[in-house]
Rosetta silent file (secondary structure, phi, psi, omega in degrees, C-alpha in Angstrom):
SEQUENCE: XXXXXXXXXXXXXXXXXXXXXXXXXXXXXXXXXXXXXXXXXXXXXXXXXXXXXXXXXXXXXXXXXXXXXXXXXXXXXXXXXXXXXXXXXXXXXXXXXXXXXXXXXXXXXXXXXXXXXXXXXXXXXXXXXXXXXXXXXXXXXXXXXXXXXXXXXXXXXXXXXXXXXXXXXXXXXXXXXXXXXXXXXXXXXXXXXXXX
SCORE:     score description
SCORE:     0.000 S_00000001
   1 L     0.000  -50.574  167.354   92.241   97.413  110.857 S_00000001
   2 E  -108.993  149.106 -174.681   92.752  101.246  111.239 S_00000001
   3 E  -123.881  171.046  168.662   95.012  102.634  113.408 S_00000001
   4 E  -114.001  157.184 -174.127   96.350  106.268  114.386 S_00000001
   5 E  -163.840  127.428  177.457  100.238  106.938  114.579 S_00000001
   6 L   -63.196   97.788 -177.313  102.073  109.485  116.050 S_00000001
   7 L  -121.071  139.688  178.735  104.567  111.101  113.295 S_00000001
   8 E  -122.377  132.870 -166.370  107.184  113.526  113.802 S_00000001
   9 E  -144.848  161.184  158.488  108.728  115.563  110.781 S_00000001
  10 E   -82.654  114.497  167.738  110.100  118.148  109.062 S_00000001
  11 E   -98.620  123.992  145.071  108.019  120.319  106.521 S_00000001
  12 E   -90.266  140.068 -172.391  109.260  122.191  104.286 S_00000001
  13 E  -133.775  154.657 -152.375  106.883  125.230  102.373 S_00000001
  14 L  -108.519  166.831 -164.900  108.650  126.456   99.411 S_00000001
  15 H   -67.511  -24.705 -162.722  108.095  130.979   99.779 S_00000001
  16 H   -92.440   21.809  158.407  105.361  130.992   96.898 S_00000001
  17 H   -83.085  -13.280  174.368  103.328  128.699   99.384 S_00000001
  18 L   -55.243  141.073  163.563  103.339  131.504  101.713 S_00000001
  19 L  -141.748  127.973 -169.962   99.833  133.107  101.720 S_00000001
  20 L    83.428   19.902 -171.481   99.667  136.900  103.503 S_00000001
  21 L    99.729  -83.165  -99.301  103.356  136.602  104.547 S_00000001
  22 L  -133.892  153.498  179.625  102.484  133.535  107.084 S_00000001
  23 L  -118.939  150.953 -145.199  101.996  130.081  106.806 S_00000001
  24 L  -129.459  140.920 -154.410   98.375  128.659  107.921 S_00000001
  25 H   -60.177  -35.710  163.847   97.692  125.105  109.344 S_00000001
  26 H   -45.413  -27.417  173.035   95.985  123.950  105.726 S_00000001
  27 H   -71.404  -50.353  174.837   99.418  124.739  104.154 S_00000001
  28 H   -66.254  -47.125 -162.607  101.355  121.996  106.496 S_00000001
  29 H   -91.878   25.813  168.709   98.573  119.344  106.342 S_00000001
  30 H   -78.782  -97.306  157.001   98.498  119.890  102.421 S_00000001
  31 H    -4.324  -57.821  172.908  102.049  119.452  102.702 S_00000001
  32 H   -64.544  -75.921  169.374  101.702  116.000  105.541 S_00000001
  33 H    -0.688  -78.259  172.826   99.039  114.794  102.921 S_00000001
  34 H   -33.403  -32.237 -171.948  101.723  114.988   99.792 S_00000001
  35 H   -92.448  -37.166 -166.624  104.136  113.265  102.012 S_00000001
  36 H  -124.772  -22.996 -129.470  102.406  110.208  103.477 S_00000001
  37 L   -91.160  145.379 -176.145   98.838  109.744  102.243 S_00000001
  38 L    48.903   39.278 -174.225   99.044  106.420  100.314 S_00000001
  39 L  -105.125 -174.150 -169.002  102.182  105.623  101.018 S_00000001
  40 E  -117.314  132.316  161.912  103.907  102.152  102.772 S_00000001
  41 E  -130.214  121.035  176.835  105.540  103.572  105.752 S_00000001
  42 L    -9.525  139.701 -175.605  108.066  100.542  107.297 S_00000001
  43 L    32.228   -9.764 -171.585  106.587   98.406  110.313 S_00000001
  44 L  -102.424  -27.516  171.518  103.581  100.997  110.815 S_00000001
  45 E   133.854  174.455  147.999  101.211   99.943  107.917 S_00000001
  46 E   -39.075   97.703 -174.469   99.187  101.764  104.644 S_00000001
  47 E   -89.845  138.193 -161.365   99.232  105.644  105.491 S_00000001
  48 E   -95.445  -41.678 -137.556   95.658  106.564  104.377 S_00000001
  49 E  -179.163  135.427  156.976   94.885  110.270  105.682 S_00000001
  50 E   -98.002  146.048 -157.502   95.964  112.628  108.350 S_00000001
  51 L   -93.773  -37.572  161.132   94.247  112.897  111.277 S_00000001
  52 L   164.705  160.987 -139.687   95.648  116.076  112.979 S_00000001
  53 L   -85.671  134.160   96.597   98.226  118.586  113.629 S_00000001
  54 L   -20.481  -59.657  172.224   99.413  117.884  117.212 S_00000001
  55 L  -138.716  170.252  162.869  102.155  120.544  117.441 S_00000001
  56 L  -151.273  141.645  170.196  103.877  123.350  114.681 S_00000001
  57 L   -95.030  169.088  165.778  107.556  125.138  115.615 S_00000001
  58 L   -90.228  125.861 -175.675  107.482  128.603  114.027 S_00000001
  59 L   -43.426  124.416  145.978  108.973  128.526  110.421 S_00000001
  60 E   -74.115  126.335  159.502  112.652  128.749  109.655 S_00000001
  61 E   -88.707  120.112 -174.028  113.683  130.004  106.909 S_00000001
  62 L   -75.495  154.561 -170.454  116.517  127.980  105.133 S_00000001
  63 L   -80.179  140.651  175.783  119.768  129.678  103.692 S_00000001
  64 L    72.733  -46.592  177.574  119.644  130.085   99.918 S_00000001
  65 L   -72.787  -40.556 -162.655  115.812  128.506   99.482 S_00000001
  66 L    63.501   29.793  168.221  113.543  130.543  101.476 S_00000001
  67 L   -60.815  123.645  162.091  112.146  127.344  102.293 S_00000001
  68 E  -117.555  132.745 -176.067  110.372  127.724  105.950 S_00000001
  69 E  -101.013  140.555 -174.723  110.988  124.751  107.809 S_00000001
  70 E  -124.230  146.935  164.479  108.133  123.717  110.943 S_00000001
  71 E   -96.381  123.085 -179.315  108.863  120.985  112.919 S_00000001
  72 E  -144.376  148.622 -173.721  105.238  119.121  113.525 S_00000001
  73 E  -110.617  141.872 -167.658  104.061  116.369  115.272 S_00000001
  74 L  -156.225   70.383 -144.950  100.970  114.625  113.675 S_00000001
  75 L   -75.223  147.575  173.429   98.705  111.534  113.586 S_00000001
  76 E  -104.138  154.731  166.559   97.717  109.427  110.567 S_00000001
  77 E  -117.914  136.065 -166.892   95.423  106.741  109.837 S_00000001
  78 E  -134.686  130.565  143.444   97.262  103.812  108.674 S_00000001
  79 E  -112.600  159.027 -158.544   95.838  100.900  107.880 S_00000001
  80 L  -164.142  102.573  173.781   98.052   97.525  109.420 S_00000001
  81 L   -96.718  144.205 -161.504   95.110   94.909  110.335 S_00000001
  82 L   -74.877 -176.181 -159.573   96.428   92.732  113.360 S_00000001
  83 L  -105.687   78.192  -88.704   97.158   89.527  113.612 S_00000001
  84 L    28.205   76.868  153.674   93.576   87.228  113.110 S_00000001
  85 L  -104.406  145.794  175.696   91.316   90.100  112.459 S_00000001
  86 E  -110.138  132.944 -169.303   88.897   88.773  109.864 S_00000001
  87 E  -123.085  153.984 -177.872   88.824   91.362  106.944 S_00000001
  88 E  -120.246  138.910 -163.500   86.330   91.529  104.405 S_00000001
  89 E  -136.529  172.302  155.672   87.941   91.729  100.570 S_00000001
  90 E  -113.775  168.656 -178.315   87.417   90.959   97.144 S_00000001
  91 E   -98.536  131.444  163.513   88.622   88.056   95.110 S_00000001
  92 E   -81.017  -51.980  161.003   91.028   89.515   92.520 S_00000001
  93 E  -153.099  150.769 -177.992   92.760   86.559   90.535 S_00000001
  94 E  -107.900  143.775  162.604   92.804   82.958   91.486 S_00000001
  95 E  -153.322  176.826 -145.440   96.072   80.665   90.283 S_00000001
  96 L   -87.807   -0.203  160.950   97.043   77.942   90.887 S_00000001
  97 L   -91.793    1.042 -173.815   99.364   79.041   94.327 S_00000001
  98 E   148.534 -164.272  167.394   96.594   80.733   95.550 S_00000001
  99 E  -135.326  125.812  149.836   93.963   83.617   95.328 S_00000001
 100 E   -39.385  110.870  171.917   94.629   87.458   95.351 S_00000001
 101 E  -120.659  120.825  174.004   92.225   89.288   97.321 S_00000001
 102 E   -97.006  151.563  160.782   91.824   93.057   97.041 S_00000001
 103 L  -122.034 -162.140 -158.594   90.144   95.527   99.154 S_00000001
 104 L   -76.108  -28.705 -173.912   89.049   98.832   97.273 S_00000001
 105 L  -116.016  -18.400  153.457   92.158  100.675   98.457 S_00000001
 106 L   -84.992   97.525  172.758   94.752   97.447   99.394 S_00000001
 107 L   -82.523  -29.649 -166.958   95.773   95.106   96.768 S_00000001
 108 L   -68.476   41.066  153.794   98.230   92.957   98.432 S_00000001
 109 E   -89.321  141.547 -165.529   96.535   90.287  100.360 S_00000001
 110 E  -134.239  113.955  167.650   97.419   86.527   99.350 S_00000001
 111 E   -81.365   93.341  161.471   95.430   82.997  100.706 S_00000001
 112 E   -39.414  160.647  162.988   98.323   80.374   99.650 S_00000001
 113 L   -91.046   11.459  135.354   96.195   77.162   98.967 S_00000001
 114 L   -81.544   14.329 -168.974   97.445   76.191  102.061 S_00000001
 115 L  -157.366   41.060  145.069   95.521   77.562  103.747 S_00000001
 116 L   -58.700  162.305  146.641   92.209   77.060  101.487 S_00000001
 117 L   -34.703  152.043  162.223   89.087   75.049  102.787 S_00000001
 118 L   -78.799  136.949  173.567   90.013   70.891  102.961 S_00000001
 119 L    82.989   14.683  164.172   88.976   69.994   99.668 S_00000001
 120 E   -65.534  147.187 -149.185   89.351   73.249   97.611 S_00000001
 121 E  -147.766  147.335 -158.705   90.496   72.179   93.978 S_00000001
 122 E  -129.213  119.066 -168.166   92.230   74.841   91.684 S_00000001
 123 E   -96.435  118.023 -171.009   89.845   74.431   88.463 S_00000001
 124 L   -91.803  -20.511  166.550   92.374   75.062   84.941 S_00000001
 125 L   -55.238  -37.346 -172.011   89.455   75.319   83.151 S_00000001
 126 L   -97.810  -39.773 -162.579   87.601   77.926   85.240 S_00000001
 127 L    55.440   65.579  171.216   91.254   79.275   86.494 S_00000001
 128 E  -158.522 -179.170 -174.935   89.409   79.561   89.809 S_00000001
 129 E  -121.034  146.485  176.281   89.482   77.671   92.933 S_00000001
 130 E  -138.852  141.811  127.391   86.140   75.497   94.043 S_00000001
 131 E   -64.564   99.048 -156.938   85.371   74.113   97.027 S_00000001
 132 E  -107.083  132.871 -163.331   83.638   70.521   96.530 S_00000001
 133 L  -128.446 -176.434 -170.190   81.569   69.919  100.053 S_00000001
 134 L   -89.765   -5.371  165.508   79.482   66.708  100.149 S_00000001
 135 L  -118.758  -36.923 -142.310   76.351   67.954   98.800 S_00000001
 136 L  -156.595  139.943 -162.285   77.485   71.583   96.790 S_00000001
 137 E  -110.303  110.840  144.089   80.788   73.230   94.698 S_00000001
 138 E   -48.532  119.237  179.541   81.525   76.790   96.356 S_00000001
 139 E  -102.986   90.517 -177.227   83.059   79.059   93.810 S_00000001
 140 L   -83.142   62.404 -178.034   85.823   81.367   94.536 S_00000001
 141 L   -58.872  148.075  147.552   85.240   83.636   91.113 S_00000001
 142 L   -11.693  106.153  175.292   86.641   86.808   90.282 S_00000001
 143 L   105.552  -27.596 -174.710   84.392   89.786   92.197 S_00000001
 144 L   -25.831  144.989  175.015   83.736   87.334   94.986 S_00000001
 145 E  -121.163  119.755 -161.388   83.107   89.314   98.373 S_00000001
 146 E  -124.893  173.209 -169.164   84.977   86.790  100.820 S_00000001
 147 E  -114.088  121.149 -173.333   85.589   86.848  105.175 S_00000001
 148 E  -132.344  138.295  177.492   89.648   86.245  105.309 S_00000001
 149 E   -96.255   94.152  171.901   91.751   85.950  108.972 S_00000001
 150 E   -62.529  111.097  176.867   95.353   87.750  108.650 S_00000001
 151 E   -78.784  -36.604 -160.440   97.756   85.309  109.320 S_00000001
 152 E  -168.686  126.081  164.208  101.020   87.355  108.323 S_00000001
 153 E   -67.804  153.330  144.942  102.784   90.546  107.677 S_00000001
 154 E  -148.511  126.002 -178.834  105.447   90.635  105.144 S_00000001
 155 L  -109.226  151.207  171.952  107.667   93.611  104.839 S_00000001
 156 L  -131.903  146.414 -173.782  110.615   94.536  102.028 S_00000001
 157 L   -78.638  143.343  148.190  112.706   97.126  102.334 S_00000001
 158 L  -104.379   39.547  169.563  112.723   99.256   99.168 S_00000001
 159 L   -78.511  161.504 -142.846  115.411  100.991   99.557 S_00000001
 160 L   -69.746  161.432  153.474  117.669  102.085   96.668 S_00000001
 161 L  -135.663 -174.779 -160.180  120.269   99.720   96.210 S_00000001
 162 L   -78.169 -164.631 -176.170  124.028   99.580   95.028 S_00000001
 163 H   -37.458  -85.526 -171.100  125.740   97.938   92.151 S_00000001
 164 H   -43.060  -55.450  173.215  126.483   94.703   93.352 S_00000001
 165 H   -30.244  -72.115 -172.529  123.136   94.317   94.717 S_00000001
 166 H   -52.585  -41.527  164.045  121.194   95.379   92.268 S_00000001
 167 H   -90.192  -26.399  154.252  122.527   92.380   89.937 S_00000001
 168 H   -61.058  -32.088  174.647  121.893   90.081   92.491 S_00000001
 169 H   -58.278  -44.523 -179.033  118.554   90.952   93.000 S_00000001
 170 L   -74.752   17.734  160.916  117.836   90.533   89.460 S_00000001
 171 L   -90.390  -44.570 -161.470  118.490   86.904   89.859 S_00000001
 172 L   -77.989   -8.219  165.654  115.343   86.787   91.897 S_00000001
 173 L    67.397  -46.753 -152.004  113.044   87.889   89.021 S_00000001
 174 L  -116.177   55.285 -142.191  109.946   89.136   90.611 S_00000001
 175 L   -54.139  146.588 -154.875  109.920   92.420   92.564 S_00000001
 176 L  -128.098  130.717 -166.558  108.386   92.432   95.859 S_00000001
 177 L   -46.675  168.996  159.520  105.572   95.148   97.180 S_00000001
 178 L   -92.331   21.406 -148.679  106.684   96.808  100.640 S_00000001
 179 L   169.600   37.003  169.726  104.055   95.911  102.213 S_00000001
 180 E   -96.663  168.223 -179.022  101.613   92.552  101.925 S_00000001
 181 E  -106.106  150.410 -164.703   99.318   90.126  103.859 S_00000001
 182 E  -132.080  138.562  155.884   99.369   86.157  103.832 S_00000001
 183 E  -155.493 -167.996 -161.260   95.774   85.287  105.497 S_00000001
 184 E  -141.401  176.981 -174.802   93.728   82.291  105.251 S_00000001
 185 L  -144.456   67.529  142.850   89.854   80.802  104.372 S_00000001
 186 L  -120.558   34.978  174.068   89.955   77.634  106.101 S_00000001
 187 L  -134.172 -165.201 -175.974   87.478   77.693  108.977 S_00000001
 188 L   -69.750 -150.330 -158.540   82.893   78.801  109.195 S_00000001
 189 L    29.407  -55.256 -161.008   82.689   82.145  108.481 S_00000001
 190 L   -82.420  157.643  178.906   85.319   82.683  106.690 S_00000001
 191 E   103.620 -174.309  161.409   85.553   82.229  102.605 S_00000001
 192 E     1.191  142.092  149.817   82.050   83.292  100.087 S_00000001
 193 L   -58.903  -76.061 -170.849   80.140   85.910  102.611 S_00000001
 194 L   -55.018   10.807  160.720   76.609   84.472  100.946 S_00000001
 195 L   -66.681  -24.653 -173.315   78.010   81.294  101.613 S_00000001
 196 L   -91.635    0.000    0.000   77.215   81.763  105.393 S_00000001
């Protein structure tokens, strides 16, 4: 679920970041921190935290800014859970394409209701999903703490886009995270924890 990754960058520290003249490894991972921690970084995952300085170049100073730039190499903890790792979440909203499952720091995981228990029933009344088993109806309610398999990345670029684009895309109505999970509750374990 967590992973570490190897990042290489540019820092910039602006001069009144200096402290004694010099710049001191808390000022760069302050700085690493600012830059990635809870951000979507493309194909690598959720950056959570940095893990530790690797390398520092000796500060440049840029023309006109007084900027000093270090080159540093660095690892992160990202999380990017593989592909069937069983994750443990909450249920966030159920509808009738599926249920939202959050975990305290990741909202974007999605069950389609394909890939529900056989015989899970989307309730309009409840606005929840049930599971009717031959003796007992399993309730996937709001706060549920559920066992889910990751099925599927999906990544979007968000990068800015132009004119033209930018009115096509706004045919498509719904804007789409950089970064979600498709996973499923249809086998034992998985689904209600206290159901198990």
């Amino acid at each position: 679920m967590f992973i570490l990754t190897t990042f290489d960058d540019l820092v910039q520290i602006p001069p009144h970041g200096f402290r004694n003249n010099q710049i001191t490894r808390n000022d760069l991972e302050d700085r690493i921190n600012e830059k990635y921690s809870n951000k979507i970084v493309q194909k690598v995952g959720l950056c959570i935290c940095m893990y530790d300085l690797l390398t520092a170049s000796d500060g440049l100073i840029g023309n006109g800014t007084g900027n000093a730039n270090v080159n540093v190499q660095f690892r992160m903890i990202v999380f990017r859970p593989f592909k069937g790792e069983i994750i443990t979440g909450t249920v966030q909203k159920c509808t009738s394409t599926g249920i939202r499952i959050t975990t305290q720091f990741f909202d974007d995981i999605f069950v389609p209701h394909t890939m529900l228990f056989e015989g899970c029933e989307f309730d309009d009344t409840e606005k929840t999903w049930v599971w009717r088993t031959g003796e007992s109806e399993l309730w996937f309610d709001q706060g549920t703490v559920v066992n889910l398999r990751v099925e599927a990345e999906k990544w979007h670029d968000q990068a800015p886009k132009g004119p033209a684009e930018t009115a096509e895309a706004g045919n498509e109505g719904e804007r789409k995270v950089p970064y979600a999970i498709e996973a499923s509750m249809a086998e034992a374990g998985l689904g209600g924890v206290e159901w198990w």
